[in-house]
N, C-alpha and C positions, 0 to 999 in steps of 0.2 A: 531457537530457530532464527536465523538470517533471512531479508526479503533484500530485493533491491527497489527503491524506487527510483522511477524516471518524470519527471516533467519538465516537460521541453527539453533545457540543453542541460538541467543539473540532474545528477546520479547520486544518489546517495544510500550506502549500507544501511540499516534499522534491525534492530533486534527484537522480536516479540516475545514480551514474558505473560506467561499465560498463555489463558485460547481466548481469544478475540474472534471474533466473525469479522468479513470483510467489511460488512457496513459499520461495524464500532471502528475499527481500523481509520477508514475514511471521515467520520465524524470526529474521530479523536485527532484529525492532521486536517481538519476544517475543509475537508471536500465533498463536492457534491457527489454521490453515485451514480443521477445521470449523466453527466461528461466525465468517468471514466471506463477508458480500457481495459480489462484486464490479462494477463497472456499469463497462463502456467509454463514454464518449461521443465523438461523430463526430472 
């Protein structure tokens, strides 16, 4: 599975191998859970 990530002005493709939960995700790309957004699209 493909995600995109955004922050700020860079975009960038990611590939999740495996099932990660969102907060592994974020801990794994050194972010905090409180300052971010997150938006599902369809």
């Amino acid at each position: 599975m493909t995600f995109k990530l955004t922050i700020k002005d860079k975009v960038e493709e990611r590939e999740l191998n495996g099932e990660l939960t969102i907060k592994e995700l974020l801990d794994d790309l050194d972010l905090s859970s409180e300052t971010i957004v997150t938006k599902k699209n369809g």
